[in-house]
N, C-alpha and C positions, 0 to 999 in steps of 0.2 A: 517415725517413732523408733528411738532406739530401745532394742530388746536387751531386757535385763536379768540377769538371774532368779529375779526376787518375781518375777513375774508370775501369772499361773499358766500352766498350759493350755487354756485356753484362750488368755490372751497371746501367748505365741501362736497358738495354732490360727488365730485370727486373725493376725500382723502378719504371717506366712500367709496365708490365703488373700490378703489385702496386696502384698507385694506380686506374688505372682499373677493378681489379676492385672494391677494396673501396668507391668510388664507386659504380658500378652495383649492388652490394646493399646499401648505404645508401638508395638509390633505387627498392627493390625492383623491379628490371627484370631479368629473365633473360636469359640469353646468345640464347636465342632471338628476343627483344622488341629488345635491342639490335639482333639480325643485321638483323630486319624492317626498325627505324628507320634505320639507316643502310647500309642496301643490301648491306652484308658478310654472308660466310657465319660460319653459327655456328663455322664449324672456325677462320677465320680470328680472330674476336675470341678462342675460345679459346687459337688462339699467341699473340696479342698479351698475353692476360692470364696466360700462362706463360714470358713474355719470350723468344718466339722473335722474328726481326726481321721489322716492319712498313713499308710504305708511308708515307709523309708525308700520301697519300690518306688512307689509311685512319686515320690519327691524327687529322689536324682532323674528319674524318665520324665518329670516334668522341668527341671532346671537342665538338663543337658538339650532337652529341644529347644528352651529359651534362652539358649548360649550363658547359663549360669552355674554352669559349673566349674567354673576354674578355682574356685575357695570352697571343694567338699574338703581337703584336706584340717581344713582350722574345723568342720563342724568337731569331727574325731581326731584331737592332735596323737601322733604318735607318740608312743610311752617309749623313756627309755629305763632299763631294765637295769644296767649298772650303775646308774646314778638313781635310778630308784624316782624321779623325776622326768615331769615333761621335756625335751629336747627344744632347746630355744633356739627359735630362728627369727628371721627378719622380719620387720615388718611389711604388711602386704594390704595394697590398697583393697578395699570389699566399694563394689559397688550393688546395691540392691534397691532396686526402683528409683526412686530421686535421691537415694541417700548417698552420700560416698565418706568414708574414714578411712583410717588405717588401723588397721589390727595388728597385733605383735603375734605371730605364729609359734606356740610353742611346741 
């Protein structure tokens, strides 16, 4: 599922917990192994992976143990200040669970 602006946050929050779970048992890592590796409790990766609401903490400490964080920069693109606009750059492939696109990084 691709996530859309128009969506609610709970369907993102739910498509986030969907993606990161089925990442984590591609990776054969248990909810316990995750809590270890990134200092969360197992209750809490379990909200996260039944789209209850998360930390920003706990999202990058859970995508950088899952080697996904190489596209935090497109969550927040940087603003540029003289043009008063986002700062356009190239496009960059996003891989997240079985999905893969490319996104224009602005």
């Amino acid at each position: 599922m691709n996530i859309s602006r128009y969506d609610s946050i709970s369907v993102i929050l739910g498509e986030y917990g969907r993606r990161i779970k089925t990442t984590r048992i591609a990776l054969s890592i248990t909810q316990d192994e995750l809590s270890r590796k990134t200092g969360l409790s197992r209750r809490t990766i379990s909200n996260i992976e039944n789209g209850n609401d998360f930390s920003m903490d706990s999202l990058i400490r859970i995508l950088q143990t899952l080697k996904l964080d190489r596209n935090l920069n497109s969550i927040v693109p940087e603003y540029d200040n003289e043009r008063q606009r986002y700062k356009k750059k190239k496009e960059v492939p996003v891989v997240w669970g079985d999905e893969k696109w490319l996104i224009k990084q602005r």
